[in-house]
C-alpha positions in Angstrom: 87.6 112.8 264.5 84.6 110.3 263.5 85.0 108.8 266.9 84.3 112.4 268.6 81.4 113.4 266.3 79.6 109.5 267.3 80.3 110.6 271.3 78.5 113.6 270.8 75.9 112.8 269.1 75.1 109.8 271.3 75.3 112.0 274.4 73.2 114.0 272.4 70.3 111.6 271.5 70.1 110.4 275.4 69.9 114.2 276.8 66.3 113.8 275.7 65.7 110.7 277.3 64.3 110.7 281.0 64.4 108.4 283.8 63.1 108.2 287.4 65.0 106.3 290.1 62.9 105.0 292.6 64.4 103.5 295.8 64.2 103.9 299.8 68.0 103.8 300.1 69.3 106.8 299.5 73.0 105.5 298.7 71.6 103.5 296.1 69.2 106.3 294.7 71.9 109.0 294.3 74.5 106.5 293.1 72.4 105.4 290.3 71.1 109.5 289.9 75.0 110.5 289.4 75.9 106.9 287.1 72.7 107.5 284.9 73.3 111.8 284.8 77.0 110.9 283.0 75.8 108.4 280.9 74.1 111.6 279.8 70.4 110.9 280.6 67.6 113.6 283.0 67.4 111.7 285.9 65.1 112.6 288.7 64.4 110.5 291.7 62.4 109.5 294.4 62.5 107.5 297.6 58.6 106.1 297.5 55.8 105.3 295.5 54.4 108.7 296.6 56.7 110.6 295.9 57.6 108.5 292.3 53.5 108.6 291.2 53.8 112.5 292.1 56.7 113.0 289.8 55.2 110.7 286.9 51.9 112.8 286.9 54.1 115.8 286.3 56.3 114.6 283.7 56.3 111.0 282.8 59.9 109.4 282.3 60.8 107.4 279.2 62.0 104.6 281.7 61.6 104.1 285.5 64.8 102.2 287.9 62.2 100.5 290.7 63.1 98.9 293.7 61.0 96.3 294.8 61.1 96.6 298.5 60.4 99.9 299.6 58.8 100.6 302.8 54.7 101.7 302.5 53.8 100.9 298.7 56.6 98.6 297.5 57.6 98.5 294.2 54.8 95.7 292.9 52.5 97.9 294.2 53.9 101.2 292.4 53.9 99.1 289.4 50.5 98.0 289.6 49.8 101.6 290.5 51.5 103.2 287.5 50.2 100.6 284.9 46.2 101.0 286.2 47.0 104.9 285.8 48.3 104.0 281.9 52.5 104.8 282.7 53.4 103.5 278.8 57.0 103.5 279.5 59.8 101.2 280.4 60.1 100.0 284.3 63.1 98.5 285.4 63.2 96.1 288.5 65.9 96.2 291.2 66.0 93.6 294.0 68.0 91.5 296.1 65.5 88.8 296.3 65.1 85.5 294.4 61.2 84.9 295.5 60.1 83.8 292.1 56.7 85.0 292.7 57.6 88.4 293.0 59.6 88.4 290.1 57.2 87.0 288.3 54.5 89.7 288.9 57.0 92.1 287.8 57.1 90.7 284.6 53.4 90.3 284.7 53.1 93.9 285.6 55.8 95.0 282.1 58.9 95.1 283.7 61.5 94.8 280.9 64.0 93.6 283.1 65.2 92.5 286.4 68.4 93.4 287.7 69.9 92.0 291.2 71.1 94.2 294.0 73.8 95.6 294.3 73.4 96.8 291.0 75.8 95.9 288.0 76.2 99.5 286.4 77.4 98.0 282.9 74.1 95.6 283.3 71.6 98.3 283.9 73.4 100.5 281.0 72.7 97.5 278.5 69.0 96.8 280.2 68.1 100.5 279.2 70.0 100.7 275.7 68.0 97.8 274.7 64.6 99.0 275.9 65.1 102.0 274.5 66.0 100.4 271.4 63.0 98.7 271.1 60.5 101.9 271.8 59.7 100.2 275.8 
């Protein structure tokens, strides 16, 4: 009975947080739109910067899922973009590549975390629990 009354109010206290998907691919985008919408969050998505600095300018996400290569703005780009315009909340990173450059001006830019494609669900679960956690 204890068990059922933590559930709920857990799905509860994430149906107010939101999060934007950003990613060209559109298996990956709605994969991680359907994962993220049971773990019980408001997910919205977007396959390009564009689109993704549209949708923050209208309502702002708690956290953003950002694919680093995108085709026209990539994701550094978007970050930079988001950060100049003042975007205070959490941005994580998703990419299959190991250039340590980019990686590191994703941390530069506030990333909280980097995750490798193809995503580990569990991973990005824990990566946004513990930003959230800590108010990212």
């Amino acid at each position: 009975m204890a068990t059922a009354a933590v559930r709920k109010k857990k799905a509860r206290s994430k149906t107010a947080v939101s999060i934007l998907v950003v990613d060209d691919e559109p298996m990956i985008r709605d994969m991680l739109e359907q994962y993220l919408g049971l773990q019980g969050f408001r997910v919205r998505s977007a396959q390009g910067g564009a689109e993704a600095l549209a949708l923050v300018a209208q309502h702002p996400p708690q956290m953003i899922i950002l694919d680093m290569y995108m085709p026209g703005m990539n994701g550094i780009e978007l970050l930079g973009e988001l950060r100049a315009r003042r975007y205070k909340g959490g941005v994580i990173a998703l990419t299959a590549s190991q250039d340590e450059k980019l990686l590191q001006e994703a941390l530069d830019l506030g990333s909280v975390d980097i995750l490798g494609k193809p995503v580990d669900l569990e991973r990005l679960s824990l990566a946004i629990q513990v930003s959230l956690a800590f108010g990212v």
